[in-house]
TITI-187220 format. One line per 5 residues: number of its first residue (from 1); their letters; for each residue z, y, x of C-alpha. Coordinates in pm, whole numbers, plus 32768, in hexadecimal, padded with zeros to 4 digits. Layout:
BEGIN
NUM) a) Z/Y/X ~ ...
***
This chain:
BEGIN
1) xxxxx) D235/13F2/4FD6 ~ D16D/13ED/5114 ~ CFE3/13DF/50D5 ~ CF30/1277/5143 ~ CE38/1349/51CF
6) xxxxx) CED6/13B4/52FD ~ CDD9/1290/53FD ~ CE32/11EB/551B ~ CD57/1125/55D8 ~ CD47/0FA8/55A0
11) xxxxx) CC45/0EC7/5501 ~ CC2B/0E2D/53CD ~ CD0B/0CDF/538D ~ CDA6/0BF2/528C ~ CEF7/0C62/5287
16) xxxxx) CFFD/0B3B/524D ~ D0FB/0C72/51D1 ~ D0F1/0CE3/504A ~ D04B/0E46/4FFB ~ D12B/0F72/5011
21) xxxxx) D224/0F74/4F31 ~ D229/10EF/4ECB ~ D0F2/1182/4E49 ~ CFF9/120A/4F24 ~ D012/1388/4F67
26) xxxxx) D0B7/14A9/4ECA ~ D0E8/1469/4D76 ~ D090/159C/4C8D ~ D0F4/1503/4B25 ~ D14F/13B4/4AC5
31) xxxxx) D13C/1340/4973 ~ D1E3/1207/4910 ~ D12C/1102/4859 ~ D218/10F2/4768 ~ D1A1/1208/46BB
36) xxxxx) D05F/11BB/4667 ~ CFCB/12E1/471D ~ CF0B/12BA/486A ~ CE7A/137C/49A3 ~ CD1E/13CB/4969
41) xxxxx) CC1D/14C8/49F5 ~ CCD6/1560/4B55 ~ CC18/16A3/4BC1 ~ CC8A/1780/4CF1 ~ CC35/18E6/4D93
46) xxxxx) CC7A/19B1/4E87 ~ CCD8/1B11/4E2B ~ CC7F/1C4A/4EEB ~ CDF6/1C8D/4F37 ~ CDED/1B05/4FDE
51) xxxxx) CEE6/1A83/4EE9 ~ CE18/190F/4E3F ~ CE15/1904/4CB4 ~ CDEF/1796/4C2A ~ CDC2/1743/4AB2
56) xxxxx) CDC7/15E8/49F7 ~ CDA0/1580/4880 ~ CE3C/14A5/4786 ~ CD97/1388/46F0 ~ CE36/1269/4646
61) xxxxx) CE89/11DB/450C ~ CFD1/12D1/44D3 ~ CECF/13ED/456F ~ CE1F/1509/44B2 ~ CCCB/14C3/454F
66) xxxxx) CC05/1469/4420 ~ CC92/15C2/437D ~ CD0F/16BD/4471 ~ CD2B/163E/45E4 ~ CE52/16CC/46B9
71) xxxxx) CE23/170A/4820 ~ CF39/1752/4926 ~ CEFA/184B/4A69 ~ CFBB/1862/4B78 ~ CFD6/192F/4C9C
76) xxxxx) D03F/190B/4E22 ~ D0A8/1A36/4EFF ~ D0B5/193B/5024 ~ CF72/186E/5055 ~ CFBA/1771/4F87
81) xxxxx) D13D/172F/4FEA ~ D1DA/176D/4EBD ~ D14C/17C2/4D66 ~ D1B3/1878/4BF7 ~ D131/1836/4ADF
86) xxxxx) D0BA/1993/4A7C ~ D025/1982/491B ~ CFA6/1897/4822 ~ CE58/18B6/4765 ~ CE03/184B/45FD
91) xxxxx) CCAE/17EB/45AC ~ CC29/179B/470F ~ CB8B/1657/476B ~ CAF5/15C8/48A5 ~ CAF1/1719/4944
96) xxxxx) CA8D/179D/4A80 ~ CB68/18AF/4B28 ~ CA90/1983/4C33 ~ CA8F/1AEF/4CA7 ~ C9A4/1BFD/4C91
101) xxxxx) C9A9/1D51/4D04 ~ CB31/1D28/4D16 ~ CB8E/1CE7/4BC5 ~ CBDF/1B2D/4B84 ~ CB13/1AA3/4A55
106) xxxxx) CB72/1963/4978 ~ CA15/18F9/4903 ~ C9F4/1787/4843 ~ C9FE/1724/46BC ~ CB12/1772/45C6
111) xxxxx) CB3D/15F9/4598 ~ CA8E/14B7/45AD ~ C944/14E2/453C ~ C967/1632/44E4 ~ C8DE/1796/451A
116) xxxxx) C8A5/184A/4673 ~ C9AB/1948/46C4 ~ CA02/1A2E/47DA ~ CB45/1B05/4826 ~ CB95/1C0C/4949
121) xxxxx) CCD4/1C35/49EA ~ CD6E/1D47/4AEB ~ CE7E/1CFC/4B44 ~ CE69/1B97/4BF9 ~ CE6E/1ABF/4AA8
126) xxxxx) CF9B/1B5B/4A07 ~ CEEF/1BEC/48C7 ~ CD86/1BBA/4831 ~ CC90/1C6F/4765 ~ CC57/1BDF/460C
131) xxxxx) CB33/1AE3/464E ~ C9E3/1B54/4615 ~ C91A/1A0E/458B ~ C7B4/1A16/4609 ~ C720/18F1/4575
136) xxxxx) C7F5/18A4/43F4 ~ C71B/17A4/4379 ~ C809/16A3/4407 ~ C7EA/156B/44AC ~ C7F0/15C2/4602
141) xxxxx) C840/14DC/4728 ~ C89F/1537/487C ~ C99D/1504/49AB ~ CA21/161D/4AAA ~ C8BA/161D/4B3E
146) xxxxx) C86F/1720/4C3A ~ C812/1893/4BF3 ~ C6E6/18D2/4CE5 ~ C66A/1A18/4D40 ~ C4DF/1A28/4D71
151) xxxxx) C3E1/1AEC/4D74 ~ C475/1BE2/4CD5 ~ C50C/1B12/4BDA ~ C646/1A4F/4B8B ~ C61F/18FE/4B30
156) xxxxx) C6CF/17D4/4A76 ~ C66E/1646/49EB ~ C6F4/1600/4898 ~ C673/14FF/4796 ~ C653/1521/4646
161) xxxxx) C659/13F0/455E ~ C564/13AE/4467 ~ C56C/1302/4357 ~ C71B/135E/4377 ~ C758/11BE/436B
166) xxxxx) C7F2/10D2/4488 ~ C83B/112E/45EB ~ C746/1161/46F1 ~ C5D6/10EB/465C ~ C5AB/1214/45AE
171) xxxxx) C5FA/1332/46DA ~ C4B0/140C/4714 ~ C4EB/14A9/485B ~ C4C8/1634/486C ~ C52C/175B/4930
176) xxxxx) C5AE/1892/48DF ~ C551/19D1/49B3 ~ C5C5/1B22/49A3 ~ C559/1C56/4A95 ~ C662/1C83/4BA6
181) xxxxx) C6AE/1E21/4B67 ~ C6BC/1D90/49E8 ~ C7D6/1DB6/48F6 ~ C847/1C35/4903 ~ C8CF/1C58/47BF
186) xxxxx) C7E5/1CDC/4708 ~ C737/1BAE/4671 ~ C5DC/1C7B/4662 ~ C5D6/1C6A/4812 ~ C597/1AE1/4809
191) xxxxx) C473/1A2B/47E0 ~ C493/18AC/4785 ~ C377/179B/4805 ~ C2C9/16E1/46E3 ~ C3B0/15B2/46F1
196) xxxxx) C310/1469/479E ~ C362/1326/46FB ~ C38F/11F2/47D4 ~ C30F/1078/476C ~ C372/0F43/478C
201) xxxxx) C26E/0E8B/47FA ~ C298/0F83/495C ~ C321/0EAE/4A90 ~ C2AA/0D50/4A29 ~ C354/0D89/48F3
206) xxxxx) C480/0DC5/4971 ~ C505/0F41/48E7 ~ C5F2/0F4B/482C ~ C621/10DB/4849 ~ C5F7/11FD/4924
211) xxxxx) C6F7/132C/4938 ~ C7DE/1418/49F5 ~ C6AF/14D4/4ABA ~ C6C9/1586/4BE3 ~ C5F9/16BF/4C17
216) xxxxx) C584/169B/4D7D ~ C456/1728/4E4C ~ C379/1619/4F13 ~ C2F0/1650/5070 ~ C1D5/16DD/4FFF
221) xxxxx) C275/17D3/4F1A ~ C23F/176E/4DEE ~ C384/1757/4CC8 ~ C3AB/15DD/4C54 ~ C4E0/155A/4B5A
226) xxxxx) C567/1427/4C3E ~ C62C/1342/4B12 ~ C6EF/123E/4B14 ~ C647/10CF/4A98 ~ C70A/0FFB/49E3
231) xxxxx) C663/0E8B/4A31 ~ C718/0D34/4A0B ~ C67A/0CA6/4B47 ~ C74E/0CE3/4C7E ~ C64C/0DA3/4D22
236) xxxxx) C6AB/0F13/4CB8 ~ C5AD/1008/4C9A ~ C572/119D/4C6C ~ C499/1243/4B94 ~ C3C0/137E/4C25
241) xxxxx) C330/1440/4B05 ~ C242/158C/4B4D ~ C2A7/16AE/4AC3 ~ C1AC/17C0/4AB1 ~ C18D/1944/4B56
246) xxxxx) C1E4/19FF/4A0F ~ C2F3/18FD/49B3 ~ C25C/1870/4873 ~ C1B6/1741/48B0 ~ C279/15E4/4944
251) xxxxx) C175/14A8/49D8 ~ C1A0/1375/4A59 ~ C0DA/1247/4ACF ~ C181/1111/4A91 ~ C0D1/1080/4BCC
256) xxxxx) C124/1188/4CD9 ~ C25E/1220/4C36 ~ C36D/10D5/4C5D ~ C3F8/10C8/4DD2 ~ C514/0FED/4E4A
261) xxxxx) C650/10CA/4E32 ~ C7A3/1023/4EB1 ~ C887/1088/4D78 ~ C792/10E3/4C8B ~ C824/104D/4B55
266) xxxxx) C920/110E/4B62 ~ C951/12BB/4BA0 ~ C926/1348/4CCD ~ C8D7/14BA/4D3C ~ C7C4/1508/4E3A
271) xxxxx) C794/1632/4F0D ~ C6CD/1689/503E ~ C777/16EA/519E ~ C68F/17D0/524C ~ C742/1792/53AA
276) xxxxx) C717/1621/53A8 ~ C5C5/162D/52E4 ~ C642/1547/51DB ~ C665/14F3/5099 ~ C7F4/1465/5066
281) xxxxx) C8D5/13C7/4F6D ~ CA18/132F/4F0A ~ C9D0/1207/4E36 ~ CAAA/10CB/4D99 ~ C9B6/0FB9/4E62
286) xxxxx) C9AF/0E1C/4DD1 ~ CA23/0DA8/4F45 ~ C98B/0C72/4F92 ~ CAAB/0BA9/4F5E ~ CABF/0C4B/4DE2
291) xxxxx) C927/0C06/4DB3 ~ C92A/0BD4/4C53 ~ C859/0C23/4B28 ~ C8A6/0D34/4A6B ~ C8E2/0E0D/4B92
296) xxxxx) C969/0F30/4AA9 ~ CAC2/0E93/4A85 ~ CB13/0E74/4BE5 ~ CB98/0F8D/4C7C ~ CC8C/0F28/4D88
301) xxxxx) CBD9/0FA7/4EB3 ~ CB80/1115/4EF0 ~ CAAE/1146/502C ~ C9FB/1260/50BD ~ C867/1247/50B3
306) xxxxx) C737/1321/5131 ~ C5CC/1334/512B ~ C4DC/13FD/51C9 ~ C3DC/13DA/5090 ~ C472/1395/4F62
311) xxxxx) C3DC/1245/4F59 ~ C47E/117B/5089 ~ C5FD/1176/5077 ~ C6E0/10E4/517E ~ C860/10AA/515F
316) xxxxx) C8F7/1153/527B ~ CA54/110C/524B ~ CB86/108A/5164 ~ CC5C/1193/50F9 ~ CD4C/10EA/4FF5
321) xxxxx) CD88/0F5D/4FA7 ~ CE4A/0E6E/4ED4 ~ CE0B/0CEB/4E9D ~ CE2E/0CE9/4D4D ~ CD1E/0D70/4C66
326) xxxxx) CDCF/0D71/4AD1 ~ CEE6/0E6C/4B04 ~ CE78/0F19/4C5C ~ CD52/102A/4C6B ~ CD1E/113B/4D0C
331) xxxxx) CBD2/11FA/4C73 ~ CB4C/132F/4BD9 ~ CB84/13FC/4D1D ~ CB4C/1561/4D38 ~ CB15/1616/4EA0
336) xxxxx) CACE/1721/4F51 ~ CA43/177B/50C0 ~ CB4B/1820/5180 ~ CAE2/184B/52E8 ~ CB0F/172E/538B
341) xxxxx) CBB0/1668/5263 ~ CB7B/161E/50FA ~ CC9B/165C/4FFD ~ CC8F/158A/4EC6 ~ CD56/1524/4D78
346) xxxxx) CD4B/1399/4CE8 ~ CD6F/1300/4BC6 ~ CE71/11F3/4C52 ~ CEEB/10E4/4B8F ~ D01B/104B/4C58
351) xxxxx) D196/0FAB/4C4A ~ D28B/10AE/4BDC ~ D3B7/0FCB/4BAA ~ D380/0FE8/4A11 ~ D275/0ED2/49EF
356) xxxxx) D181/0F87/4AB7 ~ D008/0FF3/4A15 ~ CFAC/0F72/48BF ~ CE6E/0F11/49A1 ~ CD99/0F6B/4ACA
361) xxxxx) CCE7/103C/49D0 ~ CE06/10ED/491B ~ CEAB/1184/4A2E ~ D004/1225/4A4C ~ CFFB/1308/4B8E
366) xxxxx) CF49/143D/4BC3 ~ CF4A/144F/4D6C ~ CED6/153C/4EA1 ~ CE41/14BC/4FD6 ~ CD9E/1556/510E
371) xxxxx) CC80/14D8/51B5 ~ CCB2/151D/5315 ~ CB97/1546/541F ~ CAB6/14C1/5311 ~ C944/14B2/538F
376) xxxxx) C9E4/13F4/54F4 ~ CA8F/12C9/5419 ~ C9DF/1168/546A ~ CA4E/100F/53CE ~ CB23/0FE4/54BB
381) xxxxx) CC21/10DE/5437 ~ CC42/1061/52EA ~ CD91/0FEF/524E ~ CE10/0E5C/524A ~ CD4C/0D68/516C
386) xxxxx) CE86/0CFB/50D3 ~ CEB8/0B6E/50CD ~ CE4D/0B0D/4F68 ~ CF34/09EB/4EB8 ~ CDDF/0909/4EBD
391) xxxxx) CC8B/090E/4EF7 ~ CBB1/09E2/4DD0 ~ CA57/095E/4DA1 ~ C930/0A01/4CF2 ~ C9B7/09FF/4B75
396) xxxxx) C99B/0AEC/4A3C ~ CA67/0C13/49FA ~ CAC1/0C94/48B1 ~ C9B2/0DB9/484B ~ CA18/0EFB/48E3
401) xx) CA7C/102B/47F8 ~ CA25/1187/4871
***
């Protein structure tokens, strides 16, 4: 199928015509609802040899995540054209496939809330090492977060959840560290921050959790963990937590750390473009017409976003729409810089002609998309605002899940 993100120029409108019929992009794996298994967790890379790798998990009720997690990988020789499903993974959880020094890592949990692990492949993603657990105490929480190199170190957010009841309340945010010319899978090469417990009383007493961190560095060169805020009020929010030189300590001050952050209740990766001198994502924004509380559980609109500080975000364009917010989502995207573009895998719940997505949150596609001409996109490129079947006013949303 051909990618959605192939622009041309023409401003934003209502749309009196229904959404696309087929899903949006190339679709990688598609999973029925049927089976009681969904599309969690998309990661992609870039290998050496130019061919992408992209990775999803299993979760669901007829899934193994509580016990053994299975992840799929696939491969593309051709950009992102066509893909093959090159191996499948047991015991790998919300994991984050990057490469360094030319061999592809899988690095995540063996299962929800469960223990760190790493494995090495190289050969593209066709066999693994046995995975090395760094952290087996269990009860670890994460997403495919970014792997940042810095200062001589490789970095990545996880939470760990203490006490190991409910979802969310309980995640301390951390990061693990490990020396780049390390052995990444010897556990004895990380270091793990003291875990930093959130509170609800933060935000005007609205924070209901903080997780999926991303390891970035701020203008002034200093590591922070920028996670995810899961508020009921509309107004979504980002948390930025200090991490410290040596990697051991986490900080935060509830007054200075909460900025506004279109899609913040729900994933999002963020990485810095040194060309453009800013700070970018690909996040599942509450579009005004959706403004609703509990902004976790709406996930219809993706939409690129930058900032030039971590603290002031602007919504430069809409990348992927549909009216209808229960059964359509597109969220959890990975990228990647490439050039001039941005290549990226979604978590896409859409119609597949067998009852389509259990929900916007248990999706059934795993899909590709390129970004084209990225940092020159304005508003005024951005895909049809679909005509909705009637008007949606300001209204609560069922509480998100993760």
């Amino acid at each position: 199928m051909k990618t959605l993100f192939s622009f041309l120029a023409f401003t934003v409108v209502v749309a009196a015509a229904p959404p696309p019929a087929t899903v949006p992009g190339i679709v990688i794996d598609h999973i029925p609802a049927s089976t009681g298994v969904y599309v969690g967790s998309p990661s992609i890379a870039a290998l050496p040899t130019g061919d992408y790798v992209a990775s999803h998990d299993h979760f669901g009720p007829k899934s193994t995540e509580h016990k053994s997690a299975l992840s799929a990988i696939f491969r593309s020789p051709d950009r992102g054209k066509t893909w093959k499903k090159v191996s499948e993974v047991q015991g790998a959880f919300w994991s984050t496939l990057f490469v360094h020094r030319g061999a592809l890592y899988l690095f995540g949990t063996d299962r929800h809330h469960g223990n760190i692990v790493i494995r090495r492949s190289t050969d593209g993603g066709s066999t693994w090492t046995a995975p090395s657990v760094l952290r087996g105490d269990g009860e670890y929480h994460c997403a495919p977060v970014p792997v940042l190199e810095h200062a001589g170190r490789l970095w990545r957010g996880f939470e760990w959840r203490h006490p190991p009841i409910a979802w969310g309340v309980n995640y301390r945010a951390t990061m693990l560290s490990a020396p780049v010319d390390a052995d990444l899978l010897n556990p004895a090469s990380w270091t793990l921050a003291d875990p930093l417990p959130s509170d609800r009383s933060w935000n005007g007493g609205d924070m209901g959790a903080w997780l999926e961190g991303n390891a970035v560095v701020t203008p002034t060169g200093e590591l922070v963990d920028v996670l995810r805020v899961q508020t009921k009020s509309p107004d979504e929010k980002a948390a930025i937590v200090r991490v410290s030189a040596d990697g051991k300590k986490m900080s935060f001050d509830p007054a200075t750390g909460f900025v506004n952050f279109p899609g913040g209740a729900k994933k999002f990766t963020v990485r810095f473009d040194p060309q453009s001198k800013l700070y970018w994502s690909l996040a599942s924004i509450v579009h005004e017409r959706h403004r609703a509380n509990n902004p976790g559980g709406i996930r219809n609109t993706l939409a690129l976003t930058c900032s030039a500080d971590l603290t002031n975000w602007t919504v430069r364009c809409i990348l992927l729409y549909h009216p209808d917010v229960k059964k359509h989502g597109f969220q959890y995207v990975d990228w990647q810089f490439e050039g001039d573009g941005m290549i990226a895998v979604c978590r896409t719940a859409y119609d597949d002609g067998l009852g389509g997505a259990r929900s916007a949150h248990d999706a059934n596609y795993l899909t590709f998309h390129r970004v084209s001409n990225f940092r020159r996109l304005t508003m005024a490129n951005s895909v049809p605002l679909y005509q909705e079947a009637q008007p949606l006013s300001l209204r609560h949303v069922p509480e998100p899940k993760p």
